[in-house]
LUMVEXFI-955563 format. One record per residue (C-alpha): residue number from 0; x, y, z; residue in three letters. Coordinates in steps of 0.5 Angstrom, whole numbers, plus 2048, in hexadecimal, padded with zeros to 3 digits. Example, Ala and Ser with C-alpha at 12.3 -4.5 7.8 and 13.67 -1.06 7.14 Angstrom:
2
+-----+-----+-----+-----+-----+
:   n :   X :   Y :   Z : res :
+-----+-----+-----+-----+-----+
:   0 : 819 : 7F7 : 810 : ALA :
:   1 : 81B : 7FE : 80E : SER :
+-----+-----+-----+-----+-----+
END
This chain:
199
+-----+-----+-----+-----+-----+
:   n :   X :   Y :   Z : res :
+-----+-----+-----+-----+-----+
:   0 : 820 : 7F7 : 822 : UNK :
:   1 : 81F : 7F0 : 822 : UNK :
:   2 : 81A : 7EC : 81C : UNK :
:   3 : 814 : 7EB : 821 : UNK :
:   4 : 815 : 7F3 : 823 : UNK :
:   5 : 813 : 7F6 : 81C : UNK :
:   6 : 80E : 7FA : 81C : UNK :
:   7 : 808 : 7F7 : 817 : UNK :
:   8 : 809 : 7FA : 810 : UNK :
:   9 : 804 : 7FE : 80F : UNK :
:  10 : 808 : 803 : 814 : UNK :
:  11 : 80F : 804 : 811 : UNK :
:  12 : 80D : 809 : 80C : UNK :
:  13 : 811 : 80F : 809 : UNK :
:  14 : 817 : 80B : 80B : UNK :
:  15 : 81F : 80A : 807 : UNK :
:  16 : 81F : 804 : 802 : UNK :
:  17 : 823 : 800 : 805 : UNK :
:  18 : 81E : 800 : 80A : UNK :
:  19 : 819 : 7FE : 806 : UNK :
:  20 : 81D : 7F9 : 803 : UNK :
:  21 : 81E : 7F6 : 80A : UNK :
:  22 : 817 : 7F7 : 80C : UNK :
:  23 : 815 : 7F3 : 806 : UNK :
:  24 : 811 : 7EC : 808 : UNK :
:  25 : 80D : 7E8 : 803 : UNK :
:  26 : 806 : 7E9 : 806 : UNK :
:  27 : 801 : 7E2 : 805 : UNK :
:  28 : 7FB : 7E6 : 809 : UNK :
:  29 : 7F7 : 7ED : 808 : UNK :
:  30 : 7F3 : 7F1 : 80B : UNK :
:  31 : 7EC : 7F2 : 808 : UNK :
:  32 : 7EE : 7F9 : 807 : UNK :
:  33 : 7EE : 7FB : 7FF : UNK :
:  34 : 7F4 : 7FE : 7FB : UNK :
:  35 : 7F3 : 803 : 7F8 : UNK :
:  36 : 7F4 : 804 : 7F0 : UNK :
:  37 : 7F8 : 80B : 7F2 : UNK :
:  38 : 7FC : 806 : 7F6 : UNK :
:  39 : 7FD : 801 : 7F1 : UNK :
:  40 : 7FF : 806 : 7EC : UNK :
:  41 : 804 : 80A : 7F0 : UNK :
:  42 : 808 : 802 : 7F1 : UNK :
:  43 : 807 : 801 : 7E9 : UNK :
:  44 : 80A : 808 : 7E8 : UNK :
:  45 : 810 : 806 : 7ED : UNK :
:  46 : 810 : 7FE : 7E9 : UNK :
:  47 : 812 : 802 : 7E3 : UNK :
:  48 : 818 : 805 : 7E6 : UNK :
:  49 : 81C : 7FF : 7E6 : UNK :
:  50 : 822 : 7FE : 7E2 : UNK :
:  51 : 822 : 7FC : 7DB : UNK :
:  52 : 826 : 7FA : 7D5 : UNK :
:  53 : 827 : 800 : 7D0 : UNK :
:  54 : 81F : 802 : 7D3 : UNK :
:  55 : 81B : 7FE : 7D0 : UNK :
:  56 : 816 : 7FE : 7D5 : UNK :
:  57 : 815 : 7F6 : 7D3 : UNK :
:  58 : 80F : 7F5 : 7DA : UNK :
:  59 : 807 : 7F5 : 7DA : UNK :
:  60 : 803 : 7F5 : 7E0 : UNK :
:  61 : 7FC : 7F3 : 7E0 : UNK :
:  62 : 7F8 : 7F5 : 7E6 : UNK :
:  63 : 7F3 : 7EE : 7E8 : UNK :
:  64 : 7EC : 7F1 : 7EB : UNK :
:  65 : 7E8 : 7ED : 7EE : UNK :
:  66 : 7E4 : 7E9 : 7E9 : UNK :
:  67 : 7EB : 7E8 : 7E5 : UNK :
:  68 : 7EF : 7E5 : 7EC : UNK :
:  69 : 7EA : 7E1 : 7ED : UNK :
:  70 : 7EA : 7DE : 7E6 : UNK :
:  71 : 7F2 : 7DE : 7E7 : UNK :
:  72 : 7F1 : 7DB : 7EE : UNK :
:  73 : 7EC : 7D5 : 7EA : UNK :
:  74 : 7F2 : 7D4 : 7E5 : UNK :
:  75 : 7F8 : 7D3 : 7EB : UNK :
:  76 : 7F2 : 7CE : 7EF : UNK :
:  77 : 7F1 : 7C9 : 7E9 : UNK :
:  78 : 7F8 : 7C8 : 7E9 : UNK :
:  79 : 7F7 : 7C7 : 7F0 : UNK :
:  80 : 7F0 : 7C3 : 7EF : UNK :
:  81 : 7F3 : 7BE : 7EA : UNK :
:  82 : 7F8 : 7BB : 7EF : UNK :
:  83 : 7F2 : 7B9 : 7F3 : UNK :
:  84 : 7EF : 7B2 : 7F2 : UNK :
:  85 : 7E8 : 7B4 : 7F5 : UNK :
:  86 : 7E4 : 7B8 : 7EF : UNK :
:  87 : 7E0 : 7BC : 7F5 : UNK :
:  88 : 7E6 : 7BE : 7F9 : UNK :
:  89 : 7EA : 7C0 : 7F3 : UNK :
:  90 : 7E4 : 7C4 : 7F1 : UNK :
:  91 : 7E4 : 7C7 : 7F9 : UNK :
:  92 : 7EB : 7C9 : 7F9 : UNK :
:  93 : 7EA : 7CC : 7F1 : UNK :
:  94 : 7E5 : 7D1 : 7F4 : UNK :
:  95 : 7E9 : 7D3 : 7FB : UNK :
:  96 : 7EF : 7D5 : 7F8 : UNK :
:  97 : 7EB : 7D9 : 7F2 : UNK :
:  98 : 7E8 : 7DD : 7F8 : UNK :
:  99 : 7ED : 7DF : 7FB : UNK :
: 100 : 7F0 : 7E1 : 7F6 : UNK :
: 101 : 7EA : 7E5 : 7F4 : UNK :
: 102 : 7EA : 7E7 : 7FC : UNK :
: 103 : 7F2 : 7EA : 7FB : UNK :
: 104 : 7F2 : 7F1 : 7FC : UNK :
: 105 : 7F6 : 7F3 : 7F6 : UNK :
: 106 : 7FA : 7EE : 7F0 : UNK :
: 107 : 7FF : 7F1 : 7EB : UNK :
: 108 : 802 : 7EC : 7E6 : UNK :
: 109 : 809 : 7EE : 7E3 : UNK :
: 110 : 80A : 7EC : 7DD : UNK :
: 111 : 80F : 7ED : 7D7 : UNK :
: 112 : 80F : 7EE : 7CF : UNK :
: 113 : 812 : 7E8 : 7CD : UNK :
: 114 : 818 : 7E8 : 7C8 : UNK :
: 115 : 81C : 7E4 : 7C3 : UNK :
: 116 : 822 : 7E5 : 7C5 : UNK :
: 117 : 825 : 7E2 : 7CB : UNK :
: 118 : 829 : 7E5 : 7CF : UNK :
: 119 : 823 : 7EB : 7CE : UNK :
: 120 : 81F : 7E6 : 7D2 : UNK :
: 121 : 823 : 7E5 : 7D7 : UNK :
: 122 : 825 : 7ED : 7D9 : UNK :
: 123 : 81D : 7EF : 7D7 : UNK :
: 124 : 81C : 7EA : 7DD : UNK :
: 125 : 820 : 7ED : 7E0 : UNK :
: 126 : 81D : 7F3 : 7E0 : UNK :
: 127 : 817 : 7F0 : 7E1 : UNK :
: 128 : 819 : 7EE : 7E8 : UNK :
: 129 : 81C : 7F5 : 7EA : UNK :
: 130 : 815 : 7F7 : 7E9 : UNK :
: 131 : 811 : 7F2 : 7ED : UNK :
: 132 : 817 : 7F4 : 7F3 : UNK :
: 133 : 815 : 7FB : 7F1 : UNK :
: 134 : 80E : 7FA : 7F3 : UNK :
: 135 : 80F : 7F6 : 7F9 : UNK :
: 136 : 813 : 7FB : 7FC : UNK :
: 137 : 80E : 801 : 7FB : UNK :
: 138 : 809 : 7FD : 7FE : UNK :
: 139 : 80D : 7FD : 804 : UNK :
: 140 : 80D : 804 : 805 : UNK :
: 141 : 806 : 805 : 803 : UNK :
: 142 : 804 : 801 : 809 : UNK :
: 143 : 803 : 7FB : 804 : UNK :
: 144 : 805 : 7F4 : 804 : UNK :
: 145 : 807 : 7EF : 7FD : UNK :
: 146 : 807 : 7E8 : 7FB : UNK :
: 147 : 80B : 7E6 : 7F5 : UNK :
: 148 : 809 : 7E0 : 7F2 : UNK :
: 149 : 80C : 7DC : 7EC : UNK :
: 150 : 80A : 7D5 : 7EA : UNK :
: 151 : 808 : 7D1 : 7E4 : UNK :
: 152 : 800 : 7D4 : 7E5 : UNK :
: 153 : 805 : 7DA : 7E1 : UNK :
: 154 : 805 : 7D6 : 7DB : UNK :
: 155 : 7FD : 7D3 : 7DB : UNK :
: 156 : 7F9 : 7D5 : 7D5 : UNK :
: 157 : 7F3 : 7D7 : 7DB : UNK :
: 158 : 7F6 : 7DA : 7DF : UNK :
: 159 : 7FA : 7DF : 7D9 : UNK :
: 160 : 7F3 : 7E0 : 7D8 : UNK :
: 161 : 7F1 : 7E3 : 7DE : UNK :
: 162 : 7F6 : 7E7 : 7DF : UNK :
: 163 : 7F6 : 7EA : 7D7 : UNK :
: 164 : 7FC : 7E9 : 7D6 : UNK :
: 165 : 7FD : 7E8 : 7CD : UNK :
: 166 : 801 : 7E4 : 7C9 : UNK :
: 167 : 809 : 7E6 : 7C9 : UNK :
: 168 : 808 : 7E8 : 7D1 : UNK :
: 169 : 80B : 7E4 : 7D6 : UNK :
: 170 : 809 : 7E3 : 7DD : UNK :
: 171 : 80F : 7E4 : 7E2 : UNK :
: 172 : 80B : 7E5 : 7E9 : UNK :
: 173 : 804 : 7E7 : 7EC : UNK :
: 174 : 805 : 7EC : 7F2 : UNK :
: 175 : 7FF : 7EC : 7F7 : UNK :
: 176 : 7FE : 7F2 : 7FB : UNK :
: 177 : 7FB : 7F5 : 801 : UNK :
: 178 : 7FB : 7F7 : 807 : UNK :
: 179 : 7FF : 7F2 : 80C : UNK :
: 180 : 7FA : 7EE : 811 : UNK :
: 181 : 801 : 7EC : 814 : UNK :
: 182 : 808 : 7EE : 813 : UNK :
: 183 : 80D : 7E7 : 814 : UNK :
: 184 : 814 : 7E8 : 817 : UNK :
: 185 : 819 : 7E8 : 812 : UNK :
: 186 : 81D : 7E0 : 811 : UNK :
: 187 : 825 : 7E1 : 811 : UNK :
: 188 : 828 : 7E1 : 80B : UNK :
: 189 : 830 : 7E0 : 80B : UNK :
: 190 : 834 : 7E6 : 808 : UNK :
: 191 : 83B : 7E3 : 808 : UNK :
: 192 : 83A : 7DC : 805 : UNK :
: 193 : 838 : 7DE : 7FF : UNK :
: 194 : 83D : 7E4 : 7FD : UNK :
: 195 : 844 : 7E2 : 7FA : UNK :
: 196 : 849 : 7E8 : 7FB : UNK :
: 197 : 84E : 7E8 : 7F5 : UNK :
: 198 : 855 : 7EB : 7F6 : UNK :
+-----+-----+-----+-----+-----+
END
């Protein structure tokens, strides 16, 4: 099956992992239809399934309804605005990319119990990021679709807020779900030059 003949997400269900895994996509648009809470809970209840150091269950998740992703969606838009010169136009693509977010079928942030010691940190990160993975790939087998975006907004004062995440808690990734209003083909990704076999 080539990458322009695979079926939209929201028919692969019931499928192996590997084939969830090769199904995957990041998905930038939605449908309107919303996500359930029973969903949601049933992907968090896969997210902590993730491996992780001595089981130390280091992640947080914080589910955004409406009014707290359009808050997230104002703090990411001012840091967007104030690289526009003209004050209206800032002030317009401030308000555009707060409704969209708030417009976003579901968003989950990802965040971590920040530790000390550094090498906690890193496997806690770690961790962290098997579980967004773990999220992503039981959204495609509910017929869902996931975007995990990562960036500077993660460490913003206003968008910590929105999110309610405390003090002690790092944000890793913010996971938008819904349902897939396109599935994009897979890109290429090249296994032999990045695996080294050693005697």
């Amino acid at each position: 099956m080539t990458a322009s003949e695979v079926p939209p997400l929201r028919y692969l269900l019931h499928m192996k992992p590997t084939d969830a895994i090769r199904e995957r996509r990041s998905i930038r648009q939605f449908t309107d239809r919303p996500v359930t809470r029973e969903e949601l809970e049933s992907l968090l209840a896969v997210a902590v399934l993730a491996p992780n150091h001595h089981l130390t269950q280091p992640w947080r998740f914080h589910v955004l309804g409406p009014e707290a992703r359009y808050a997230y969606g104002l703090a990411l838009g001012q840091r967007k605005a104030r690289k526009i010169e003209d004050p209206e136009k800032g002030r317009a693509v401030r308000e555009k990319v707060a409704e969209e977010h708030r417009a976003l079928p579901a968003m989950i942030t990802v965040a971590v119990v920040e530790q000390e010691n550094p090498e906690t940190r890193e496997e806690d990160y770690a961790a962290a990021m098997m579980a967004v993975q773990n999220i992503a790939l039981a959204a495609v087998e509910l017929g869902l679709g996931t975007h995990i975006k990562t960036g500077a907004v993660m460490t913003d004062p206003a968008a910590r807020a929105a999110a309610g995440v405390p003090e002690g808690e790092r944000i890793v990734a913010v996971v938008n779900v819904g349902e897939p209003a396109e599935a994009p083909p897979m890109r290429p990704r090249d296994v032999a030059s990045v695996v080294t076999w050693l005697p």
